[in-house]
C-alpha positions in Angstrom: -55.5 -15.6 50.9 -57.1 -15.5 46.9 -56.8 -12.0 47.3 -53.4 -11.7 48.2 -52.4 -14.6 45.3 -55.2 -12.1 42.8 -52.7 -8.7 43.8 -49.1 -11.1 43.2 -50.5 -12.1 40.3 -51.3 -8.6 39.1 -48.0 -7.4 40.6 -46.7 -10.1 38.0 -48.6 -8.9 35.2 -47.6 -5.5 36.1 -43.6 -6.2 36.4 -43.4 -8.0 33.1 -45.2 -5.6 31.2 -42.9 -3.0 32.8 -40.4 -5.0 31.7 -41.4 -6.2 28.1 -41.7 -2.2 27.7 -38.6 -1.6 28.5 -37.1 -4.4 26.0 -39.4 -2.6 23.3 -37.8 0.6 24.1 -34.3 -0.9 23.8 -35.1 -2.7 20.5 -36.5 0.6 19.3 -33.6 3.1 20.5 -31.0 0.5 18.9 -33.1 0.3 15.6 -33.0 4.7 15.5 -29.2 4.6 16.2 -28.3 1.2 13.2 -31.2 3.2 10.7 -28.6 6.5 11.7 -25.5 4.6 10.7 -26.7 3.5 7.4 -28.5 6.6 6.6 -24.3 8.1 7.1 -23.1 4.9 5.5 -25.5 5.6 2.5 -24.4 9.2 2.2 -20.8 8.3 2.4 -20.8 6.2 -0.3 -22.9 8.8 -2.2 -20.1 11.2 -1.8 -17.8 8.5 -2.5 -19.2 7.3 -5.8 -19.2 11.1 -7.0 -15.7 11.5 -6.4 -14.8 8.5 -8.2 -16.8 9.4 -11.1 -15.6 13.2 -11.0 -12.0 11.6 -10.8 -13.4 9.2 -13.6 -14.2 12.0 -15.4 -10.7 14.4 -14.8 -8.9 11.2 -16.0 -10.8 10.7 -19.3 -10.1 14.2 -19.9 -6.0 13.9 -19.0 -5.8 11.1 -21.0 -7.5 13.1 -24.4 -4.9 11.6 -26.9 -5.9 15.0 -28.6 -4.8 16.8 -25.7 -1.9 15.1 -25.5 -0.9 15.5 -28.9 -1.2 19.6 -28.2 0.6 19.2 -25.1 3.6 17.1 -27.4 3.7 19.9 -29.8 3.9 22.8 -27.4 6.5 21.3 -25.0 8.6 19.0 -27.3 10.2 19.3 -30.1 10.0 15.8 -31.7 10.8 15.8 -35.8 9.6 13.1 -38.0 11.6 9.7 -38.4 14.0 9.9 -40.5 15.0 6.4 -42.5 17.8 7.4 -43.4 18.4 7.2 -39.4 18.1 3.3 -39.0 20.7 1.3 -39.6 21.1 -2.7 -40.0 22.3 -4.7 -37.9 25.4 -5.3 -40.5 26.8 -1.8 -40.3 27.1 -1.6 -36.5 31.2 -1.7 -35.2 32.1 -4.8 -33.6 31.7 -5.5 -29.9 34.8 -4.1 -27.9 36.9 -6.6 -26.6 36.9 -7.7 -23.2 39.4 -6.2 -20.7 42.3 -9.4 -20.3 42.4 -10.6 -16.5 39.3 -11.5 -13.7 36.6 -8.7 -13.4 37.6 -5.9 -11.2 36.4 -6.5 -7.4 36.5 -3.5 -5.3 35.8 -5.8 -2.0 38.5 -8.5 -3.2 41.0 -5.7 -3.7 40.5 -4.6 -0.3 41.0 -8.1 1.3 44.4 -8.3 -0.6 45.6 -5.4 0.5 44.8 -6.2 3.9 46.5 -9.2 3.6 49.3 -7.7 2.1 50.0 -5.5 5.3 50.6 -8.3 7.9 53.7 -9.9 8.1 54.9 -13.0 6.6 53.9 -16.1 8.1 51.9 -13.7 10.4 48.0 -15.0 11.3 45.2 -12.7 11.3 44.1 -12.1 14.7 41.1 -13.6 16.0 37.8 -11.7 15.7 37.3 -10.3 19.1 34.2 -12.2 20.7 30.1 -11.0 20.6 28.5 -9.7 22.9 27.2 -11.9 25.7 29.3 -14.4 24.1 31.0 -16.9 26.5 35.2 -16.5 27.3 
């Protein structure tokens, strides 16, 4: 009988070691594939940060005033202000007056004409009824 309960205890031993193994092994594989991600994570944002600092760099250049000045000249042919060209507030013509009667409304004008087509006396016919509307 102590033999028996010496080889179940061993078979214990045995199982949970097999078993505690296998957790290591889990722990271990999931640790390789999380230190792959950030290993990718950290080279992505390497090649992330270089573009931004290559586009960083392209824009600094665009934005040259000199270069824009050159590009002004070549393209544009701007002249120097004139001061004879600005004029006071004084010397401008008068507002023109308004047209006489309401604002134009193209939607109004449409409703009167419709109205003007029926009959005298005559009332508009009802709006025909909705879709899944109730008769």
């Amino acid at each position: 009988m102590m033999m028996m309960l010496v080889r179940l205890v061993h078979l214990i031993v045995v199982a949970a070691l097999v078993v505690a193994a296998v957790g290591v092994y889990t722990i271990k594989f999931e640790s390789t594939v999380r230190a792959e991600r950030v290993a990718r994570l950290a080279a992505e944002i390497k090649r992330e940060r270089d573009t931004i600092a290559a586009l960083r760099a392209e824009w600094a250049l665009l934005d040259n005033p000199a270069r824009i000045q050159a590009l002004v000249h070549r393209h544009l042919a701007l002249k120097m202000l004139d001061p004879a060209q600005i004029e006071h507030l004084d010397s401008l013509p008068e507002r023109p007056p308004m047209p006489a009667g309401p604002p134009a409304d193209a939607i109004a004008n449409i409703i009167d004409a419709l109205e003007g087509e029926l009959a005298p006396g005559a009332a508009p016919s009802p709006a025909p009824p909705a879709a899944g509307a109730p008769r």
